[in-house]
N, C-alpha and C positions, 0 to 999 in steps of 0.2 A: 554503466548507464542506469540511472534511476528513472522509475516511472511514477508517474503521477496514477492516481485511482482509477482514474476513467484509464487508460492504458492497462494498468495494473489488469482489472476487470475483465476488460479484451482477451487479453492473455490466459486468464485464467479460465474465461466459459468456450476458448478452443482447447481447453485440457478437459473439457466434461465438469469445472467443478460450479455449481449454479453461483448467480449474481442478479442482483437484480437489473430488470432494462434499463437504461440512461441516456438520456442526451447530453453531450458535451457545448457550451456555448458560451461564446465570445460577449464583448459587449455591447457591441452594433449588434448581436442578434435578439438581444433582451426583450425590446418593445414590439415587435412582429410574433414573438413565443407561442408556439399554441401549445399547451401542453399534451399530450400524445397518453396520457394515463389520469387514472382519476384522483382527485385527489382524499387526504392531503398526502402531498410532497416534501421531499427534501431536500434543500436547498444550499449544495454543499462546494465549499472551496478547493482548487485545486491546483494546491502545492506540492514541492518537494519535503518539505520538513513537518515534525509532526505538532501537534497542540493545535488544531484546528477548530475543535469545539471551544477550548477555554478563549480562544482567540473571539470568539463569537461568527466562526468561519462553516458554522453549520447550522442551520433553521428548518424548521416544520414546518410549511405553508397549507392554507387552506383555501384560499382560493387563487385567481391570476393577478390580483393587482397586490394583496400580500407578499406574492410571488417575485414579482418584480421588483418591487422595494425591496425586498433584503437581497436580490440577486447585485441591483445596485450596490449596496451598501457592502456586503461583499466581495464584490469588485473592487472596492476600493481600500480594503486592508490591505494593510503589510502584516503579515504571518513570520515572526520571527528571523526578517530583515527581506523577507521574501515577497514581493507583491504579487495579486491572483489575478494570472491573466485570463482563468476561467472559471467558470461554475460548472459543477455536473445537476443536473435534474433528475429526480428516479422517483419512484412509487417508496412510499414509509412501506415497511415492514410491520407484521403481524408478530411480533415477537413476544416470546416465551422464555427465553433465558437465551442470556449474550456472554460465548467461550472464545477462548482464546486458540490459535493455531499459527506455528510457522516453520519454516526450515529454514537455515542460515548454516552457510558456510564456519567452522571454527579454523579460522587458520592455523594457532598453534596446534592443534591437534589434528589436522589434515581431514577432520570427520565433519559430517553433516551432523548440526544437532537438531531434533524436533524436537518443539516446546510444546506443552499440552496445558493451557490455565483453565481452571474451572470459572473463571471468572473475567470475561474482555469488557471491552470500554474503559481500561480503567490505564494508570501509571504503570504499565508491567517491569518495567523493570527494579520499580519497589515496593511492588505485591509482593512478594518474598515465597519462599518453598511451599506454604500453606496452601498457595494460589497454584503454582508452577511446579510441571513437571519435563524435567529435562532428558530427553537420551540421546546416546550418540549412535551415530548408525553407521558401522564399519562398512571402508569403501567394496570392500571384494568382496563382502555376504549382502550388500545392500539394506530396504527396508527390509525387517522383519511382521510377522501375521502376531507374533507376540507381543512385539512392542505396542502395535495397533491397538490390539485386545487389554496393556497394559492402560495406554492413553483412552480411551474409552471409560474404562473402569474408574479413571480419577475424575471424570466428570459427574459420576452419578446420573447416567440416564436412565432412559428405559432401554432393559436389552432387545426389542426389537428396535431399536435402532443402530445397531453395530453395523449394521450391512451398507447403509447410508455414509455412515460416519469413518468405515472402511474406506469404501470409494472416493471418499474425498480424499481423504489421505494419500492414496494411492496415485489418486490425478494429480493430488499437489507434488506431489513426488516425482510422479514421470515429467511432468511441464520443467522443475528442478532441473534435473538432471540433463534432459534432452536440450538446454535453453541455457545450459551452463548459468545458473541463478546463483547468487550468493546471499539472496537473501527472498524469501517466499512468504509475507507476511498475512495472515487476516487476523483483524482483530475491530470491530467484533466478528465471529462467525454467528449468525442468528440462529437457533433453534426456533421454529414458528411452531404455532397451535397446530398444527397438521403433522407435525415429527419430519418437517422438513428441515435441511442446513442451508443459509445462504449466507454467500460472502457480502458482509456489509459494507465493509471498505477490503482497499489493497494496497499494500507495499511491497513492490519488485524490484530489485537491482540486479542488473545482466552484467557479466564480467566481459567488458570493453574489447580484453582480446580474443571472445568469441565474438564481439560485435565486427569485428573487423573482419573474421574469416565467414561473417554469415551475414550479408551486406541488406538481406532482408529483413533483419532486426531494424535496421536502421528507421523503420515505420512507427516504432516507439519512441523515438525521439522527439521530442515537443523545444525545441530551440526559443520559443516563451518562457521557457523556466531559466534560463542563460543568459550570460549578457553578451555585449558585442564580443568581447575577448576571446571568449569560450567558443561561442559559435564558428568565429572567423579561423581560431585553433583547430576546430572538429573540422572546416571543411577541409584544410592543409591537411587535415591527417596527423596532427599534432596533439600529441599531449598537456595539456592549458591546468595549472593549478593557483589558483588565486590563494596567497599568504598576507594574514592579518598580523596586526603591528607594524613597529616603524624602525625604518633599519638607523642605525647611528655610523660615524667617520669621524675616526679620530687622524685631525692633523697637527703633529709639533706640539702634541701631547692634550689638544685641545679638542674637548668631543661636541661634534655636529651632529646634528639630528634633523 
């Protein structure tokens, strides 16, 4: 089960790891909006797939009727075949430098790997070794205080900040494990002028058959992101996989399509 940011988020600030506040909202709730922080705000789409800024699926606003215009206009992309049944609203960031962090499942190798990039916001998976630093984290010793200490040190921060940048780790990792994730993503992590870390966005995917034996997940589930098929498959308790392309039939030697 994949989450959208704003779920993503939720998730993440009851494992301790900071985020910023946000409102999630619909379309019918655009014009009523009072914004609850000051601005400027960010005005961002909330899909399953990624490319949201080049899509023009993320805006800075600075006042309420800016606000609302691109909240509109937002609403009404399709994000790489995907259309955005919501917007999230949150306070901009004070940002100082934007890192990369995540854990994902390797199947072939049965390991968690955590990636460490000195560099988020960006194409990570063709920033290349410069950017990215990968390790595997054997299941029966878990995370290590070294690896930590390693991932740290490839950012080039200030060393009073390890104790921060621990902790996150550490949350992001228990939330992992405890939540059966296959995939624990931030990117950007913001570093602010204050030597604070906040998750700027999120990417979570819950492995299905902990969703089923733990019935309380099931509150991340946003049925918006799904079409009838899929939806009406989940509630049967069914497995739903939509396959693109077009099948052919060949009859008396002659192929149909």
């Amino acid at each position: 089960m994949k989450l959208n940011e704003h779920m993503s988020k939720i998730l993440f600030s009851r494992a301790d790891i900071p985020v910023p506040q946000g409102d999630l909202l619909s379309p019918d709730q655009i014009e009523n909006y009072s914004p609850r922080f000051p601005f400027p705000l960010v005005v961002k789409a909330q899909v399953l797939t990624g490319g949201r800024g080049k899509a023009g699926g993320v805006k800075v606003v600075n006042d309420s009727e800016e606000m609302k215009t691109w909240a509109r206009q937002i609403l009404n992309l399709t994000i790489k075949g995907e259309k955005v049944p919501f917007i999230r609203v949150e306070p901009a960031a004070d940002i100082k430098k934007e890192i990369y962090i995540s854990l994902s499942l390797v199947r072939r190798t049965r390991k968690l790997a955590l990636t460490i990039g000195k560099q988020g916001g960006v194409d990570i998976e063709s920033s290349g070794t410069e950017n990215l630093m990968i390790m595997d984290i054997d299941p029966l010793l878990g995370l290590r205080d070294y690896q930590i200490r390693q991932g740290f040190f490839q950012l080039h921060l200030s060393k009073d900040m390890l104790k921060v940048f621990s902790g996150l780790i550490k949350n992001l990792y228990r939330t992992v494990i405890e939540n059966h994730l296959l995939l624990a993503e931030i990117n950007p992590v913001a570093v602010t002028a204050d030597g604070s870390l906040i998750a700027l966005d999120g990417k979570v995917e819950i492995d299905d058959n902990f969703v089923d034996l733990n019935p309380g997940l099931e509150e991340f589930y946003t049925p918006e992101h799904y079409g009838i098929e899929e939806n009406a498959a989940r509630k049967a308790g069914l497995s739903y996989h939509k396959l693109k392309g077009s099948v052919g039939l060949v009859v008396n030697g002659a192929g149909l399509s």
